[in-house]
C-alpha positions in Angstrom: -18.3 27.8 -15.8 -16.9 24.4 -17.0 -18.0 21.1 -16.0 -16.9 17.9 -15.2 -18.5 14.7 -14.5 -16.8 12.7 -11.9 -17.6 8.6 -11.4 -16.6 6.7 -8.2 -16.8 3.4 -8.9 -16.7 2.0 -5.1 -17.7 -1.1 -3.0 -21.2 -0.8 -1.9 -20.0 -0.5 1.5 -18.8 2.1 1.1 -21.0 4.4 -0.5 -21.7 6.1 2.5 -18.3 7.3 3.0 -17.6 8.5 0.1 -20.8 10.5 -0.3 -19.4 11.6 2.9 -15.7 12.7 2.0 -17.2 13.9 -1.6 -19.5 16.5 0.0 -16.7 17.5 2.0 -14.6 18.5 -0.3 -17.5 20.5 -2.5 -19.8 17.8 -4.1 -23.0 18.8 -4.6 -25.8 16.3 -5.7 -24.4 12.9 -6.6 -26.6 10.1 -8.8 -26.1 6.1 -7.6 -26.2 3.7 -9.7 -25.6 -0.3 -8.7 -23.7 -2.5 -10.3 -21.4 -5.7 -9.6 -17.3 -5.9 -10.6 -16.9 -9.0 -12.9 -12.9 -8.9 -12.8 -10.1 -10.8 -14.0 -10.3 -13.1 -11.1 -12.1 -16.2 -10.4 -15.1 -15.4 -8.6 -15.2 -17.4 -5.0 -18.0 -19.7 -5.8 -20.0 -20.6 -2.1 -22.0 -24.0 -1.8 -22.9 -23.5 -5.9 -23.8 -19.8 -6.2 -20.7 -17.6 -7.4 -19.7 -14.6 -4.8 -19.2 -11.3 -7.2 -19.0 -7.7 -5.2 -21.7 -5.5 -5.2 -20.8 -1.7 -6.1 -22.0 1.7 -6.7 -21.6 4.2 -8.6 -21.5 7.8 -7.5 -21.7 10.8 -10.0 -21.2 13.8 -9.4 -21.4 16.9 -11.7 -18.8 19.6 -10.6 -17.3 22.6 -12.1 -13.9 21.6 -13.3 -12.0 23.6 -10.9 -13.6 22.1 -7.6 -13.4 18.4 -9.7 -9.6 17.9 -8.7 -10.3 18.7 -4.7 -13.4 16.0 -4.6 -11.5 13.4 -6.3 -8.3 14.0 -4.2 -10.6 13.8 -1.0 -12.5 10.2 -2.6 -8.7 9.0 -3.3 -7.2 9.7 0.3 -10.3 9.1 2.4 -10.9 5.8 0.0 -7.6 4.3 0.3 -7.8 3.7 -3.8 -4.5 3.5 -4.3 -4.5 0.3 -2.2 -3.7 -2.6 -4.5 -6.5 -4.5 -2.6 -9.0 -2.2 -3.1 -11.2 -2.4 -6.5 -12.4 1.6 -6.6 -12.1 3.7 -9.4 -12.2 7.2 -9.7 -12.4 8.6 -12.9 -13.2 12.5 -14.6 -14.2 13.7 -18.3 -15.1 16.9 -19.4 -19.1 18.1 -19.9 -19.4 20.1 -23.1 -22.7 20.7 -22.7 -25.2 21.1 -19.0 -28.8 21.7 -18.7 -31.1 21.1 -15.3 -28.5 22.1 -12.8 -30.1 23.3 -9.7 -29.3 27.0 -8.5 -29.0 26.8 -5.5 -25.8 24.6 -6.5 -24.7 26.4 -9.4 -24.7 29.6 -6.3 -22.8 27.0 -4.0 -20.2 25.8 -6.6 -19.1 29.4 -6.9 -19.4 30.0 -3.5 -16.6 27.4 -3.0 -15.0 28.3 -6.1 -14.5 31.6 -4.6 -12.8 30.0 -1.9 -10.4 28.1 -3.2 -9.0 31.2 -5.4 
């Protein structure tokens, strides 16, 4: 089976959603990281202290085949494509995987089995 790490690069707010919508679709376990966007823009600057947006970072390890469904799901349910919105949803290949739980290794090709 081939693997594929997905990264959803989302406002903090929400996270919760698109844990949601990911697990949905077929996502398994997903790591969080936090992290602030420093854009192109001028940060809004309030009474001295600058305003930047707080995000996480979701990532999820998924067998390639299931990888186009979750981010599909993150990308409709997210509303990415909205010019307003600073997400990003991204994939690259896994050569190499060790430490993956059975239980969802057995549920990836559960769904797997599915979607063929």
């Amino acid at each position: 089976m081939k693997f594929v790490a997905l990264v959803a690069i989302i406002p903090q707010e929400m996270e919760e959603k698109g844990i949601e919508e990911a697990k949905k679709a077929g996502a398994g376990a997903v790591t969080i990281l936090n992290g602030r966007n420093i854009g192109l823009k001028e940060k809004k600057i309030f009474f001295g202290v600058t305003l930047e947006e707080s995000m996480s970072v979701l990532l999820f390890i998924l067998p390639r085949r299931l990888s186009l469904k979750v981010l599909k799901a993150l990308r409709d349910k997210l509303d990415v494509d909205n010019v307003d919105n600073s997400s990003l949803i991204f994939t690259f290949p896994i050569d190499h995987v060790v430490g993956l739980n059975k239980e969802e290794l057995h549920k990836f090709e559960s769904e797997i089995k599915t979607i063929l």
